[in-house]
PASEBA-1860 file (N, C-alpha, C; in nm, 3 decimals):
! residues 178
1> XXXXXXXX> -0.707/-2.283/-1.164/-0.601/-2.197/-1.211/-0.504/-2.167/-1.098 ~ -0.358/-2.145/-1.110/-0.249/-2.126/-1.033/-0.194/-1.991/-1.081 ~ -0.184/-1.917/-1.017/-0.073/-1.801/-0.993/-0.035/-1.767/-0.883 ~ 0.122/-1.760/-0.913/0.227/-1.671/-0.824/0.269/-1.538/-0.827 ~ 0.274/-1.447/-0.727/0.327/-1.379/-0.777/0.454/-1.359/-0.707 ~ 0.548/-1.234/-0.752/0.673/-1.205/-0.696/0.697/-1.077/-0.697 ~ 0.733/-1.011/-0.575/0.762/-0.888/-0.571/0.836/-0.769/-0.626 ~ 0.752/-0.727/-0.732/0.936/-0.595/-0.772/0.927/-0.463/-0.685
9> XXXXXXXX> 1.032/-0.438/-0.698/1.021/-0.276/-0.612/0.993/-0.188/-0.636 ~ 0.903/-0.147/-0.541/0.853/-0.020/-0.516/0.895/0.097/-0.540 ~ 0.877/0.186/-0.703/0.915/0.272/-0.722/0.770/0.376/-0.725 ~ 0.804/0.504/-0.778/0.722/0.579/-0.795/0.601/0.567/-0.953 ~ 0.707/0.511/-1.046/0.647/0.492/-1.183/0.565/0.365/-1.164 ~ 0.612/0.270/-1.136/0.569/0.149/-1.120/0.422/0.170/-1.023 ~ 0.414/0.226/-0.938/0.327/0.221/-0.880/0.213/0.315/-0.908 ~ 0.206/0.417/-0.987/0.185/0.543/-1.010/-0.014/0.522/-1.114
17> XXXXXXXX> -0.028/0.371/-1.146/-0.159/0.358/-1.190/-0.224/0.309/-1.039 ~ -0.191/0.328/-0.935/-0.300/0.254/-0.794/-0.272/0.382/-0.702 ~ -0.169/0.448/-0.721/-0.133/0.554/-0.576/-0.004/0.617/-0.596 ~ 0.039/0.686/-0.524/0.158/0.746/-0.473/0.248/0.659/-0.313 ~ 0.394/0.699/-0.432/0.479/0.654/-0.279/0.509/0.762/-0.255 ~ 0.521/0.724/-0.076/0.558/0.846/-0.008/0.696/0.868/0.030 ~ 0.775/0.915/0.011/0.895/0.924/0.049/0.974/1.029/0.019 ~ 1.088/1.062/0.079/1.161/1.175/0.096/1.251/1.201/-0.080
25> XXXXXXXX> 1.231/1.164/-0.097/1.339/1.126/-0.197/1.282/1.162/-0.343 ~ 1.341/1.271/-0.414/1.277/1.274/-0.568/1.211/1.438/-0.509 ~ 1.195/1.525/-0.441/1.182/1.631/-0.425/1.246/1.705/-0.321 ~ 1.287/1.831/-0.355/1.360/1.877/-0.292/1.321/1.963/-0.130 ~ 1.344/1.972/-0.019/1.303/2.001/0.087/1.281/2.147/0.100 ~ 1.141/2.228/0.180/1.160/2.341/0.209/1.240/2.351/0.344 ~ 1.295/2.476/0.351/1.354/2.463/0.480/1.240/2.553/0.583 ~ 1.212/2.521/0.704/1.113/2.563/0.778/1.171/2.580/0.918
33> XXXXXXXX> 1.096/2.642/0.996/1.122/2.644/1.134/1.282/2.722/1.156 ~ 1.277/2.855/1.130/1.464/2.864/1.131/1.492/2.842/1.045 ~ 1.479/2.802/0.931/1.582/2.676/0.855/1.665/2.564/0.940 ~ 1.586/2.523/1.052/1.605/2.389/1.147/1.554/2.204/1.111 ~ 1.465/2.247/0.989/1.360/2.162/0.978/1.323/2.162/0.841 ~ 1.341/2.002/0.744/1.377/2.019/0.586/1.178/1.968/0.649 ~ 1.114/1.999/0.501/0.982/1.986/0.490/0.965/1.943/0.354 ~ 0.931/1.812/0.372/0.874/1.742/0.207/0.726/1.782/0.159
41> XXXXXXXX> 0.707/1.854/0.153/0.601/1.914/0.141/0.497/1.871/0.019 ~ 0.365/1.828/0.072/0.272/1.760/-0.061/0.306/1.616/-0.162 ~ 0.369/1.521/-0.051/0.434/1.431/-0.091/0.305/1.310/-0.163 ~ 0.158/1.315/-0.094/0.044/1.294/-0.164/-0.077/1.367/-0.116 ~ -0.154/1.323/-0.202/-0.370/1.439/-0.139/-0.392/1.302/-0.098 ~ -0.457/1.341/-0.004/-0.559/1.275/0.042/-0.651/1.320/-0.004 ~ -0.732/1.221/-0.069/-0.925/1.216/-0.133/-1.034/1.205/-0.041 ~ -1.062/1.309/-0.064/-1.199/1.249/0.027/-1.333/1.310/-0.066
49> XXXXXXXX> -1.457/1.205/-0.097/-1.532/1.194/-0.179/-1.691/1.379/-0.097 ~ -1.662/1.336/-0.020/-1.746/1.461/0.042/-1.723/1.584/0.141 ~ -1.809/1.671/0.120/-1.734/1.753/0.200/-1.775/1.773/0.322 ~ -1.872/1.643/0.349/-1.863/1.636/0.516/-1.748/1.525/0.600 ~ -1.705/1.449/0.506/-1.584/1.348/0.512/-1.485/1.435/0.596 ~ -1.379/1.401/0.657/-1.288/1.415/0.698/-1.120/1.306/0.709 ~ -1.026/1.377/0.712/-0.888/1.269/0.734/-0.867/1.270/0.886 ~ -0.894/1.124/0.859/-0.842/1.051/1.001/-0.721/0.989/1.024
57> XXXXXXXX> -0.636/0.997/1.113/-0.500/0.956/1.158/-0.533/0.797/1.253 ~ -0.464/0.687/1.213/-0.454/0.565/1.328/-0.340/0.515/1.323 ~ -0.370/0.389/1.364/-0.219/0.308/1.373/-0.270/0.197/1.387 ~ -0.247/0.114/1.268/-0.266/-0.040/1.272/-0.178/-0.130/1.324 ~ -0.180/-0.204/1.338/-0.097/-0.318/1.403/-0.139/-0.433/1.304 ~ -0.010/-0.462/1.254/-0.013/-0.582/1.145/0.073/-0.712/1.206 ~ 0.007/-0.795/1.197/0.071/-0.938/1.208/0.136/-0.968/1.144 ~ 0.268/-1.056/1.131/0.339/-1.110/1.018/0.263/-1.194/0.939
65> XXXXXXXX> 0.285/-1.215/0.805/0.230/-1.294/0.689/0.317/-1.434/0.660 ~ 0.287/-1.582/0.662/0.365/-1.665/0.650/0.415/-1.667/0.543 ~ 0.490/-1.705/0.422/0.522/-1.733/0.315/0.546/-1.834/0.284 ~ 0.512/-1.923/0.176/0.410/-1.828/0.054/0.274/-1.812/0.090 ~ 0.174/-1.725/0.024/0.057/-1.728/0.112/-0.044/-1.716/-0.034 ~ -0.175/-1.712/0.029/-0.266/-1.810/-0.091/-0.309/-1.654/-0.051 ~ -0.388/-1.618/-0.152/-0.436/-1.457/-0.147/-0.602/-1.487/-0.249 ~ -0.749/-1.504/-0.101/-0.811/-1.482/-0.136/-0.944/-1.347/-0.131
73> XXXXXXXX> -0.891/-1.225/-0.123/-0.975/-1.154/-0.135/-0.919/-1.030/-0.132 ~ -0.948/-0.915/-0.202/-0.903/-0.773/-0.196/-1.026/-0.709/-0.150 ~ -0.978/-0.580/-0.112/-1.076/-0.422/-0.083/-1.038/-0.368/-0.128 ~ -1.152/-0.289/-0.166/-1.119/-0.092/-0.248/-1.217/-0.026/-0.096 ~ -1.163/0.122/-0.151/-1.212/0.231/-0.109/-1.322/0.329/-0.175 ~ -1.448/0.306/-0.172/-1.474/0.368/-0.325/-1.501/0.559/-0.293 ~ -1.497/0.567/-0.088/-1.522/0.771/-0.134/-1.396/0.778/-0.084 ~ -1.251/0.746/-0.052/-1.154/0.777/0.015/-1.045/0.740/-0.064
81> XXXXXXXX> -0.903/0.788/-0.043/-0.743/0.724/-0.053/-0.729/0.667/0.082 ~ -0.648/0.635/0.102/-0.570/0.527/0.248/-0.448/0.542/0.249 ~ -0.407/0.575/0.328/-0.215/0.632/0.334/-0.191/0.536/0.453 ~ -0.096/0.420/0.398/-0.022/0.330/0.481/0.140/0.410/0.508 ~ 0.175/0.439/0.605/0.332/0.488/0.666/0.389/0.347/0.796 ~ 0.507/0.313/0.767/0.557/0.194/0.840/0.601/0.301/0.943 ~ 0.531/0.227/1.052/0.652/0.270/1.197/0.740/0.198/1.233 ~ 0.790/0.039/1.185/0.852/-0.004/1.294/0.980/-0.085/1.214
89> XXXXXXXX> 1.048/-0.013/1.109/1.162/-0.032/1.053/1.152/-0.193/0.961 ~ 1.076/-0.199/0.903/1.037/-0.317/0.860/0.990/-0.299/0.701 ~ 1.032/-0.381/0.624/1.037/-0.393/0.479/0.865/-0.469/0.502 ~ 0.776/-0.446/0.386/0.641/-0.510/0.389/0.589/-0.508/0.206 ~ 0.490/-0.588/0.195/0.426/-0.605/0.079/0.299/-0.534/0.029 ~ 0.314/-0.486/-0.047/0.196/-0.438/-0.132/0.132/-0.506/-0.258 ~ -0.003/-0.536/-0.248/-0.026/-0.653/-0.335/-0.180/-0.513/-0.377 ~ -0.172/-0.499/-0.545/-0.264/-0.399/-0.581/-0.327/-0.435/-0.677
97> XXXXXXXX> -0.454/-0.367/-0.710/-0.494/-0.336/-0.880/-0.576/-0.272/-0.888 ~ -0.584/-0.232/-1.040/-0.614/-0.094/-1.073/-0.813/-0.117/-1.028 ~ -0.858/-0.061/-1.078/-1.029/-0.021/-1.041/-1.085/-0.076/-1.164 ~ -1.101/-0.226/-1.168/-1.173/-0.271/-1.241/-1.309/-0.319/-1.168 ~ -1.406/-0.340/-1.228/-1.509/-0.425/-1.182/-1.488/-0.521/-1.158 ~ -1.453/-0.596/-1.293/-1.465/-0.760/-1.227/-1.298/-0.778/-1.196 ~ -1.254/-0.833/-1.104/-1.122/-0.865/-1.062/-1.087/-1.008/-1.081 ~ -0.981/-0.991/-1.166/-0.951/-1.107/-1.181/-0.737/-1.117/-1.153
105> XXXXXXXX> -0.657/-1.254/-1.170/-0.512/-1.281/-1.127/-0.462/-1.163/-1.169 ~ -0.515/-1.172/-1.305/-0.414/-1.106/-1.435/-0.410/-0.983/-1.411 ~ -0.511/-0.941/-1.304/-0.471/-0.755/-1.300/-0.376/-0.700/-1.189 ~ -0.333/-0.830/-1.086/-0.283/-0.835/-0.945/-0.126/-0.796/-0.950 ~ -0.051/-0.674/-0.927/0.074/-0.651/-0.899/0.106/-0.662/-0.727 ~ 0.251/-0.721/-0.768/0.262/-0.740/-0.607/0.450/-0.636/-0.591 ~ 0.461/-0.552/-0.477/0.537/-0.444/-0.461/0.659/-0.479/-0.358 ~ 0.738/-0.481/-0.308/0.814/-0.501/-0.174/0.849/-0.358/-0.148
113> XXXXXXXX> 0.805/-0.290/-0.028/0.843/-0.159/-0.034/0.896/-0.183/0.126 ~ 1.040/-0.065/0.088/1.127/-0.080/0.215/1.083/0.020/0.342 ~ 1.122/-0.014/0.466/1.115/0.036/0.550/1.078/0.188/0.584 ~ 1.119/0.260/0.485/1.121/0.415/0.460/1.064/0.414/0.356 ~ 0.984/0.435/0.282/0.855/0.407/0.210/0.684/0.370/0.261 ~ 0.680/0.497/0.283/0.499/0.492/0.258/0.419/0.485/0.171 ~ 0.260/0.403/0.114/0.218/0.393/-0.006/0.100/0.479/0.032 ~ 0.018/0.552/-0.039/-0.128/0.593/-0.068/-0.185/0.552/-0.150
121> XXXXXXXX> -0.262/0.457/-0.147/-0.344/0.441/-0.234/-0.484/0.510/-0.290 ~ -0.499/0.548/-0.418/-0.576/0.633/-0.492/-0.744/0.549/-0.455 ~ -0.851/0.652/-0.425/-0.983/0.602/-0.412/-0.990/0.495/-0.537 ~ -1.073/0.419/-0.467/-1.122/0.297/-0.574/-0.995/0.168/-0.631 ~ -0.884/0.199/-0.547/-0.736/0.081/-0.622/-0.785/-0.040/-0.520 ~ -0.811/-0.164/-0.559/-0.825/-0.270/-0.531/-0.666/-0.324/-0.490 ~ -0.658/-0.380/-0.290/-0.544/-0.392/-0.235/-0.561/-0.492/-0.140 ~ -0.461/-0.567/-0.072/-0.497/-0.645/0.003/-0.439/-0.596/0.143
129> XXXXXXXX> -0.531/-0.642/0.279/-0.508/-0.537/0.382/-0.354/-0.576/0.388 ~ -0.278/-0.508/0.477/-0.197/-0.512/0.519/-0.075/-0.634/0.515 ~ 0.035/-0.689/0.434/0.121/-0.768/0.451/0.231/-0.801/0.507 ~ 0.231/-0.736/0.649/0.350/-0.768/0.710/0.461/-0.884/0.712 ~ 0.601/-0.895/0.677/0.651/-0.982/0.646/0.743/-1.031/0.782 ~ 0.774/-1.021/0.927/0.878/-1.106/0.955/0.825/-1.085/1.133 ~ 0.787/-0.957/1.145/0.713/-0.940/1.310/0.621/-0.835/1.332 ~ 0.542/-0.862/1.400/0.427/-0.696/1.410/0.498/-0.597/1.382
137> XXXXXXXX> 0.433/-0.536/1.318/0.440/-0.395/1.270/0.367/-0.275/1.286 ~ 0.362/-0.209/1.343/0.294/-0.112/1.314/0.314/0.013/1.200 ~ 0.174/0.072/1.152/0.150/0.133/1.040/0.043/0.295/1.085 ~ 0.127/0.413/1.077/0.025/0.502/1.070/-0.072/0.510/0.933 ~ -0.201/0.499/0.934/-0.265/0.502/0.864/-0.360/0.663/0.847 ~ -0.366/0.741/0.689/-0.456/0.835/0.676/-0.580/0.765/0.596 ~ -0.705/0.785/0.675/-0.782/0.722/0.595/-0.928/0.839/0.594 ~ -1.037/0.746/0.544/-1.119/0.877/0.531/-1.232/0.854/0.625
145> XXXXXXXX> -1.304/0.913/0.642/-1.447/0.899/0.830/-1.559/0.951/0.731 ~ -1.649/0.903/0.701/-1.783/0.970/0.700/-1.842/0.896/0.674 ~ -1.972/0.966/0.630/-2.066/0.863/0.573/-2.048/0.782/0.474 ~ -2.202/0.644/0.480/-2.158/0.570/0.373/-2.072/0.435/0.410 ~ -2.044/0.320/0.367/-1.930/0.226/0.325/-1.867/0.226/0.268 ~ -1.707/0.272/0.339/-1.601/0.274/0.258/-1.542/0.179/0.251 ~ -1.563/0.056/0.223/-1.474/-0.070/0.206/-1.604/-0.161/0.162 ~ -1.533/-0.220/0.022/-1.585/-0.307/-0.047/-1.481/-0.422/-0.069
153> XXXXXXXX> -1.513/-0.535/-0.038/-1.491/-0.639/-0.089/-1.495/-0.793/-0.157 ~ -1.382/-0.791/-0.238/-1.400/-0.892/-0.334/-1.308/-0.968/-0.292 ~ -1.376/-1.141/-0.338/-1.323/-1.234/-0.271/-1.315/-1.360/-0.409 ~ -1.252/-1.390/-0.434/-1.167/-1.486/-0.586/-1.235/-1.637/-0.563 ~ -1.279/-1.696/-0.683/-1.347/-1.851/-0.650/-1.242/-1.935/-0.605 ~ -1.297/-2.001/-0.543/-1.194/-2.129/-0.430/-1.153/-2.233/-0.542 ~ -1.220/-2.179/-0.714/-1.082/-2.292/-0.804/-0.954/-2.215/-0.835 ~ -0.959/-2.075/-0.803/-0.860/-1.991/-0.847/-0.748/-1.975/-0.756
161> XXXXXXXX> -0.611/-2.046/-0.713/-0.582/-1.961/-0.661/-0.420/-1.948/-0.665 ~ -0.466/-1.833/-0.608/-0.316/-1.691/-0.654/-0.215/-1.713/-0.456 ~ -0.101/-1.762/-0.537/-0.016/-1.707/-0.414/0.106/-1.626/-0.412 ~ 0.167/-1.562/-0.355/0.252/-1.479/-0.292/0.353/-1.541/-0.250 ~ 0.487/-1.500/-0.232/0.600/-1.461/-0.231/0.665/-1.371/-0.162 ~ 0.795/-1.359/-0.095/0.832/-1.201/-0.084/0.977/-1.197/-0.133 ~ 1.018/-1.319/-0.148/1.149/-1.361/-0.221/1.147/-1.291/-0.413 ~ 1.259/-1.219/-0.412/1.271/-1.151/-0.580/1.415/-1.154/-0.610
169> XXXXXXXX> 1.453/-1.143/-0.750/1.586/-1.130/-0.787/1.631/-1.015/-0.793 ~ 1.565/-0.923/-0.824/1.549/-0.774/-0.868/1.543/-0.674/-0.758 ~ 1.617/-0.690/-0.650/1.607/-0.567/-0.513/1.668/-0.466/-0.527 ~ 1.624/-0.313/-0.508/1.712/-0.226/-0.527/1.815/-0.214/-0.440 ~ 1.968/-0.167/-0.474/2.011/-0.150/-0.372/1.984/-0.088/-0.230 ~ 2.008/-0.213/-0.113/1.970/-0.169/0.009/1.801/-0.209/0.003 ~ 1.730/-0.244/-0.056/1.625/-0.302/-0.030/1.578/-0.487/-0.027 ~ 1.704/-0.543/-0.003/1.644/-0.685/0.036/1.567/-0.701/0.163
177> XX> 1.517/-0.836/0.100/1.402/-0.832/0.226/1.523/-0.880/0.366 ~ 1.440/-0.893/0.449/1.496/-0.901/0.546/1.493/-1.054/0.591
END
């Protein structure tokens, strides 16, 4: 079996069965500090499955992704969310699906989210790590620490396979790839 996929953009609805986007935009700012300092305040929760768990802050470093690329295996989270934030001015891919058991093409959405756009993904959304598209990137990541294995993964039979894209017709304004 062959599938492609192709990126649409990263909105809030669209994305809204795997996670929350993070971004400034669509709520209105408190003003803080003086009124020096707008505050987006509760833009997503972080999940965490216990209450000895805790949110941890990092920073990944992502490699660029060649295109087109053959996509064999996703991870979930099953006690945590995962909050990907771009540091380094760079448009990247989000390739998701919802929390099924068995994973199969047909459930696979693929996202292009711009530079100013962070995603969270909801405990248990089946994602593929990180898709950087053109040069390292770095990514602050919120993720979750405790006990247990938080990363499961699934990996697609070697007759199946699904590739990627980052090329679309459909860019919002100001969001072509780069």
């Amino acid at each position: 079996m062959q599938y492609t996929l192709s990126p649409k953009p990263l909105t809030p609805k669209a994305f809204a069965p795997f996670g929350d986007v993070v971004q400034r935009s669509g709520k209105p700012p408190i003003m803080i500090n003086d009124n020096n300092t707008e505050r987006y305040d509760s833009l997503a929760k972080v999940q965490l499955d216990q209450s000895s768990d805790t949110a941890v802050i990092n920073i990944f470093r992502a490699q660029p992704r060649a295109m087109p690329m053959r996509i064999r295996m996703m991870e979930r989270h099953p006690f945590g969310s995962q909050s990907f934030h771009p540091l380094s001015g760079e448009d990247y891919l989000i390739l998701v699906a919802e929390a099924h058991d068995s994973l199969s093409p047909e459930h696979l959405h693929l996202f292009l989210a711009t530079a100013d756009q962070g995603i969270n993904y909801h405990k248990n959304t089946w994602h593929h790590p990180i898709l950087g598209l053109n040069k390292v990137c770095d990514f602050l990541v919120i993720d979750r620490k405790g006990s247990g294995h938080n990363c499961e993964e699934f990996f697609f039979n070697d007759d199946v396979h699904i590739q990627i894209t980052h090329r679309t017709e459909t860019y919002s304004e100001g969001a072509a790839p780069c």
